[in-house]
N, C-alpha and C positions, 0 to 999 in steps of 0.2 A: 648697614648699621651693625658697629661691634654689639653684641649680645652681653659678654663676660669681660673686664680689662681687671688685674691685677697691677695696682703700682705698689713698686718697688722703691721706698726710699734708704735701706740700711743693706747692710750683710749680717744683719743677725734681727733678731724676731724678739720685741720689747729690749729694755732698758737696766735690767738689775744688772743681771750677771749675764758676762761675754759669751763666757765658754757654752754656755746651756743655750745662749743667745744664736749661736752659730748651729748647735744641732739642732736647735728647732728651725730655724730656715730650711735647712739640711733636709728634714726627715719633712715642711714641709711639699718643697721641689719634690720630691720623692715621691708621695702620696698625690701630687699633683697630675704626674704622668700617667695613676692610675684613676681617679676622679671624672664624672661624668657628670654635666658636660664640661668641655675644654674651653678656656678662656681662648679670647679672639688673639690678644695678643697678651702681653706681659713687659709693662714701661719699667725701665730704670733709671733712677736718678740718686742724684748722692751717691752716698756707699755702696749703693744697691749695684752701682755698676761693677761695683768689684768682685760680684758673682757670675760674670762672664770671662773668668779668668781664666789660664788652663789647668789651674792649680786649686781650682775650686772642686770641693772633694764630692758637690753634686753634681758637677758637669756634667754627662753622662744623663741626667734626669734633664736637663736643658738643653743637651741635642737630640734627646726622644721628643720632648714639645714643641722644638721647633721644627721635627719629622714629619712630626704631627699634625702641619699646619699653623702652630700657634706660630706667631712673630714677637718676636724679641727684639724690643726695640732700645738701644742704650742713651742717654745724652749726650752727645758730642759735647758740650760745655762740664761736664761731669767728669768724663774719661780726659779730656785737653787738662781740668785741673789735678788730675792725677794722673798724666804723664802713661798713661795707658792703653792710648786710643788704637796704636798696632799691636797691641796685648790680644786682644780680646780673642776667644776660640768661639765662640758661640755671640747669635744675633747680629743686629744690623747697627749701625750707626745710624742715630736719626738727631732730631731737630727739637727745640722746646714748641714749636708750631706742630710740626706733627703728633707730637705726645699729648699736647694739648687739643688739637683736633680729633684725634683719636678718644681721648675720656670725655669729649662733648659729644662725639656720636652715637659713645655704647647709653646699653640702657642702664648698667649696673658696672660702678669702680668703686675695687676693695682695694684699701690702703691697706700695707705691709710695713 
């Protein structure tokens, strides 16, 4: 059983403003890698997939937690609508079944 799952639906953290939106994801990823304990995994969908890019300026915090054990899992129907699915430098390609398997098993998912 996952313990911790993180979903990820955005590339940026609330709704006012982009730019502040984007370093707070940023500076979250970042404080994630040092956080105890470690989520089991960390789903993507929507926008969210577009922080597995190689051009995401916290990459580097998202191949510490996937070092780490965490899994990173992206939507293939997310990534196919944005034409990125050979993009990605970091995680796995997964499935709306497994994402959704995956937050019915943990004990605790925090929407992003």
């Amino acid at each position: 059983m996952a313990d911790l799952v993180y979903f990820i639906t955005s590339d940026k953290i609330g709704s006012q403003d982009e730019e502040l939106g984007q370093t707070l994801m940023k500076n979250f990823l970042l404080k994630l890698v040092q956080a105890y304990p470690k989520p089991t995994h960390i789903l993507f969908v929507e926008r969210g997939v577009k922080l597995l890019l190689p051009d995401y300026p916290a990459l580097v915090a998202l191949q510490n937690l996937q070092a780490q054990g965490v899994r990173l899992l992206a939507c293939q129907t997310c990534l196919d609508y944005y034409g990125i699915k050979d993009q990605i430098a970091v995680g796995e390609v997964s499935n709306m079944l497994e994402i959704v398997e995956t937050m019915t098993e943990s004990e605790k998912v925090i929407t992003i």
